[in-house]
C-alpha positions, 0 to 999 in steps of 0.5 A: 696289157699283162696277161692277169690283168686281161683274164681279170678283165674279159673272165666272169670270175676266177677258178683256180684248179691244181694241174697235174704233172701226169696230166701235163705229160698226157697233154704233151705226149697227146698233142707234141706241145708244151703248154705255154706259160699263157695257157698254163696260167689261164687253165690254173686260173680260169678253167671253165669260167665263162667270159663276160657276156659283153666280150667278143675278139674280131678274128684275123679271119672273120668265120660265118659264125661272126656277128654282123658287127664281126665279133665272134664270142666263146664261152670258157677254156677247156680245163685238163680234168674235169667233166668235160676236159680236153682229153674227152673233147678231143676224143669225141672230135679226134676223127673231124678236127684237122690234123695237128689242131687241138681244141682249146676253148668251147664256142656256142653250136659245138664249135672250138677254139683251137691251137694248131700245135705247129704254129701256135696260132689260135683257130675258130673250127666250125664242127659242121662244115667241109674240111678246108673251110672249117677253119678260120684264123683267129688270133696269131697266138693265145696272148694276142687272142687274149688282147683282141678280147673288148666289149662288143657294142651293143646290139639293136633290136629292130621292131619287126613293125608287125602288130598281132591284133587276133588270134585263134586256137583250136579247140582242142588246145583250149579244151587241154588247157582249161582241163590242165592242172597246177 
């Protein structure tokens, strides 16, 4: 599938942004990558767009942070400007993230997406975790974790079978909420 028609079906919405070449030239010089054409259209297009709800990707490497149905879920791509842009990522996790991985995209807890600058490939970094586990293979490249993207089927509740047939409050919380006022 083409790379359009995938963003246009995994993203929320679209959000074109103008890059610009001095931000282009601080990525480089930062990182030593050039921003491939797959990464340059998605921080054009869809930077800071959240992915739909129901989209997940099964990584190479499943991380502990997988749901038990093994999909990880990521929320938006990292723009180059911005609130919270790339540069400002990176700065607040330049002294944990391992050496030659640059975020990419923001995962729920303060985790990342990342892309190792030697290889390309894409990585799940937990922020919390021992360096040597932190990382977990996610995709061999940004297009193929674009194609690992699908609806993640639909989770179940279970019914905890627990019945609250009473219930006390103190005396305290019952006086503070009859004196509380709209």
């Amino acid at each position: 599938m083409r790379l359009a028609e995938l963003c246009e079906k995994i993203f929320e919405e679209k959000n074109v942004v103008t890059i610009s070449a001095g931000e282009i030239t601080r990525y480089t010089e930062l990182t030593g990558m050039e921003i491939s054409e797959e990464y340059r259209f998605i921080l054009e297009n869809y930077t800071e767009v959240y992915v739909k709800e129901e989209y997940g990707f099964k990584a190479i490497q499943q991380s502990p942070f997988a749901g038990e149905d093994g999909f990880d879920v990521f929320s938006d791509f990292i723009g180059l400007s911005g609130r919270d842009n790339f540069f400002k990522v990176y700065e607040t996790y330049t002294e944990q993230l391992p050496q030659g991985v640059y975020p990419m995209a923001e995962i729920d807890g303060g985790n990342l997406l990342c892309v190792e600058a030697a290889t390309g490939q894409i990585y799940v970094w937990l922020h919390d975790e021992p360096e040597g586990e932190d990382l977990f293979l996610a995709a061999e490249s940004l297009q193929n974790l674009l194609e690992r993207m699908e609806k993640m089927p639909k989770q179940k509740t279970k019914d905890s079978g627990v019945i609250v047939e009473a219930m006390s409050l103190s005396e305290e919380l019952l006086a503070a909420l009859r004196n509380y006022k709209k």
